[in-house]
Residue, then its C-alpha position, 0 to 999 in steps of 0.5 A: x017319446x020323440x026326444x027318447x028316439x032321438x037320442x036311441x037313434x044318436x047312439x046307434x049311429x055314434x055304436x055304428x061309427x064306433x065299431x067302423x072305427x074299430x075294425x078299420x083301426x085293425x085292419x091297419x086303417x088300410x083301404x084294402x086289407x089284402x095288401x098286407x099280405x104282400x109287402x113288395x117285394x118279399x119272401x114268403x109271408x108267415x101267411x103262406x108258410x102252410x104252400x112252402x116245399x117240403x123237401x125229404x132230407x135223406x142225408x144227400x148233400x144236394x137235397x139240401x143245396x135244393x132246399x135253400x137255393x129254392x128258398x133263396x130264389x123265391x119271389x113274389x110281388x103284387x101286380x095291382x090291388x085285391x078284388x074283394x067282396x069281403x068274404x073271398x078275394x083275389x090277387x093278380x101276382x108276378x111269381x118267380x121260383x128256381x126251375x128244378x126241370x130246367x136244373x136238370x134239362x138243358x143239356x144237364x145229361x151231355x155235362x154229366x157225361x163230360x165229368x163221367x168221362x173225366x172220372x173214367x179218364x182218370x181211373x186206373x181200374x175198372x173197379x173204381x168206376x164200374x160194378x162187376x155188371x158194367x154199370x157205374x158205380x152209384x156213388x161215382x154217379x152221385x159224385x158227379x150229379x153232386x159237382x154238377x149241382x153246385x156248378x148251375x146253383x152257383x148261376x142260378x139265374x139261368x135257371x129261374x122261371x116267372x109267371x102270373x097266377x091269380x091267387x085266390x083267398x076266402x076271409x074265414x071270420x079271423x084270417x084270409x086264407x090262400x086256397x091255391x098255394x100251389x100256384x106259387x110252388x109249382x116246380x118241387x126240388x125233388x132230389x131225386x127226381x133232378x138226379x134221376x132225370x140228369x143221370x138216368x140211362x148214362x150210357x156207360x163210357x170205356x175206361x181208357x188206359x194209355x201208355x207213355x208216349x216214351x215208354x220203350x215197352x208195355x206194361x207187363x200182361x198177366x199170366x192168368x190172362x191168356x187162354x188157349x183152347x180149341x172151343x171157340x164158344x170158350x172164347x164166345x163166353x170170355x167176349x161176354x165179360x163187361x172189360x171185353x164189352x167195354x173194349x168191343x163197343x158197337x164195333x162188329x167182329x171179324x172173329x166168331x165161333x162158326x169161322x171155318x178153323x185149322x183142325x187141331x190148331x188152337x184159339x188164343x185170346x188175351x183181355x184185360x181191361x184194356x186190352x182184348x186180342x183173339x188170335x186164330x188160324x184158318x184156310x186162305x185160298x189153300x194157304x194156312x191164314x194167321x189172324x189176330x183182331x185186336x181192341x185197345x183202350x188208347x192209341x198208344x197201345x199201337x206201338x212199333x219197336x226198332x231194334x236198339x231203340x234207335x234207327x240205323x241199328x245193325x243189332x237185329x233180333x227174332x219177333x218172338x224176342x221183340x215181344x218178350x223184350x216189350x211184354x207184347x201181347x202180340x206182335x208182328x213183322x215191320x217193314x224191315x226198315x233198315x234193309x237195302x230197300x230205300x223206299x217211301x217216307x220212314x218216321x221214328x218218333x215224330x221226326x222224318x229219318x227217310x224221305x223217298x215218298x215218289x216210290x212205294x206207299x207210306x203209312x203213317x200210324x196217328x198218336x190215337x192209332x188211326x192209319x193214314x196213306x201217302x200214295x207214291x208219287x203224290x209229289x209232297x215235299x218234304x216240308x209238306x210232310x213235316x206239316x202233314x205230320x204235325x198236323x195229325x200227330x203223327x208217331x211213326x210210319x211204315x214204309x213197304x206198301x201197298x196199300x191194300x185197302x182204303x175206305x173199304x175199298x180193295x186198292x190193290x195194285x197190278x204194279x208195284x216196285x217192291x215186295x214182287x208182289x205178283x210171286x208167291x211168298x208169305x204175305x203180311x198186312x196191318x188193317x184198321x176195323x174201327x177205332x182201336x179195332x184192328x186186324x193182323x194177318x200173316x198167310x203163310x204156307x204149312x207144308x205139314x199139311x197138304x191142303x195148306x202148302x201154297x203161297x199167296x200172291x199179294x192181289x191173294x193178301x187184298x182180297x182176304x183183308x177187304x172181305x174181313x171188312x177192313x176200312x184200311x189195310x197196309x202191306x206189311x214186309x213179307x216171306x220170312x220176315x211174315x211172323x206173328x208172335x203171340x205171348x212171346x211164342x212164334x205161332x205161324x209157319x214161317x216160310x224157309x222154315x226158321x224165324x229171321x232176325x228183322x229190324x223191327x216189329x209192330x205191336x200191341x201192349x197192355x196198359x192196364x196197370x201192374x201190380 
């Protein structure tokens, strides 16, 4: 009996030793088999394949850019041994994944509009960009999220994250299992979300239309653009459509249906997309007030026209023929450069073909259609003004003066040596409400109507150009040279009763493209 237990017992210890052997032989011979999950570094093991994204394919181009720059990024790699009791384990690691939130944060809304505003640019039309609602097009949107995705995938390292979770895992008899994948995949390439997030509330940019910078005229304004009527909520409803909102922006205007209008007189009103003016009539200190506020899309819609297109010309014409001759949707008296008066510091195309600054005001009107004061008797040089001149783009200048209003505030003088300014003529003025946001006034007498039949000074003109809000007004040449036309039409009174031939005008054109 006792040799018989003895070899049972040897035999149980050789099936022990056996079987060890065995599982120790398919667990690799390893001293920890969770160590095989984790070949250092690697991509996501077959074991894991249950925890990998899933990613909705909609045919989007950038859901798959997502896709494999997430796989590609993916990284995992143990930072010690697995602790087991057998049945359940765990396993310090270091993770390191693309960050989708980063993808679309980080200043992703100001690069989207940067390329939104590239597109709009380089539009000719509204139609291309925007919905009949104002809103962009979708596809305008993906298109820039599209350019805008590949753009931080091609530096992706900017955008990964790394963190240390401990995963957890249960021995299930014939495998171990993962029981919190989610801790290797915590940030999902969602598509849409990166794309709601990056593009979400854009707010819309205006499309910006320019006119060549040596282009003689404007483009053609079309027909079926113009309005007349006497109902100012006609107008009210015209300044609704999105091409006028997008013009008018956040500014505020000076026009609106409650103002106290001429009886009988007409509201007129030119939008395109990149044009928006209402011009309109109303009493001003017992004189008939003529005013046109006028939106440009660019600066280069400011424009001035010198008779023959080249300075010293003697050949003179009326402002209504100006406007037809440059497709003006309106335009004004200049300053009468050519006249006897030398006064102030006269450009033309960049290039100074006057310099008297010591005795009137001079106001210099910007490539972007800002105006900039020289007061007389600041004692520039005239090199300084050439630097001047260069350094703010500066097109062409206006030389009569005063200046009326500067930085909102009414600088209109008690002196000055031209336009007699404490008589009673027409009086005519340039102003600037806002960016490309402009007034023009002509305040002239009516003598068909006898509460209109009287004539401003100029501290009469000052006054009604600051209490309109403008930032900046300049005196324009006045008395009968005091014209504003209107598609090509003369609308105001003009004193002495007939339209003079001038040497010049101010203008505004349309840019929007032609047919």
């Amino acid at each position: 009996m006792k040799v018989l237990k003895g070899i049972f017992l040897v035999l149980l210890i050789l099936t022990v030793l056996v079987f060890g052997i065995l599982v120790w032989q398919q667990l690799g011979g390893e001293r920890n088999p969770l160590t095989a999950l984790f070949p250092t570094p690697s991509p996501a093991p077959p074991s894991l394949e249950a925890a990998a994204p899933s990613v909705s394919m909609s045919g989007e181009k950038n859901q798959r850019l997502l896709e494999l720059a997430y796989a590609d990024c993916w990284r995992c790699e143990a930072l010690g041994e697995a602790v087991s009791d057998g049945e359940e384990a765990r396993l310090p690691v270091r993770v390191t994944l693309l960050n989708a939130d980063a993808l679309a944060g980080s200043g992703a809304r100001e690069a989207m509009l940067e390329k939104l505003r590239a597109r709009v640019d380089a539009a000719e039309r509204r139609s291309e960009i925007f919905e009949e609602d104002g809103a962009y097009r979708q596809e305008i949107l993906r298109d820039c999220f599209d350019a805008l995705l590949r753009e931080r995938l091609a530096e992706k390292e900017n955008y990964l994250s790394s963190w240390t979770p401990e995963l957890r895992y249960r021995y299930d008899g014939e495998s171990w299992k993962l029981e919190n994948p989610e801790e290797l995949y915590p940030f999902r390439p969602e598509a849409e979300t990166l794309y709601t997030s990056a593009v979400r509330d854009q707010p819309p940019l205006p499309l910006r239309y320019t006119l060549p910078e040596d282009a003689l005229w404007g483009h053609v304004p079309k027909e079926e653009n113009f309005v007349e009527t006497e109902d100012p909520y006609e107008i009210a409803a015209l300044l609704e459509k999105p091409e006028a909102r997008a013009l008018i922006g956040e500014e505020t205007l000076v026009w609106n249906p409650e103002l106290p209008f001429v009886p009988g007189t007409l509201i007129r009103c030119y939008l395109d997309e990149s044009i928006l003016c209402i011009l309109w009539q109303e009493p001003e200190n017992n004189c008939m007030g003529t005013f046109a506020e006028t939106f440009v899309s660019d600066g280069s819609q400011l424009r001035r026209k010198i008779s023959s297109d080249e300075p010293w010309s003697f050949w003179f014409e009326r402002t209504s023929d100006f406007a037809r001759d440059t497709n003006a949707v309106l335009a004004v008296g200049g300053d009468f450069y050519f006249h006897d008066r030398s006064c102030g510091v006269a450009v033309y195309q960049r290039e100074i073909i006057r310099f008297r600054p010591d005795n009137a005001d001079t106001c210099f009107i910007t490539a972007d259609g800002d105006m900039l004061f020289l007061y007389r008797g600041d004692g520039i040089s005239q090199a300084e003004t050439e630097q001047f001149i260069r350094d703010n783009d500066v097109v062409f200048s206006l030389a009569f003066g005063p200046v009326l209003v500067d930085e909102g505030v009414n600088v209109t003088p008690d002196f000055y040596p031209w336009g007699e300014i404490d008589m009673f003529y027409a009086r005519s003025a340039l102003g600037l409400l806002g960016r490309h946001h402009y007034l023009t006034m002509n305040i002239n007498c009516d003598t068909t109507r006898r509460e209109l039949d009287h004539l401003p000074n100029l501290q009469d003109a000052g006054y009604a150009m600051a209490r309109r809000g403008c930032w900046k007004a300049y005196t324009l040449d006045g008395g009968q040279t005091a014209s504003t036309a209107f598609h090509y039409t003369l609308i105001n009174p003009v004193q002495f009763g007939e339209e003079k031939a001038i040497s010049d005008i101010i203008y505004f054109a349309s840019a929007a493209p032609e047919e």
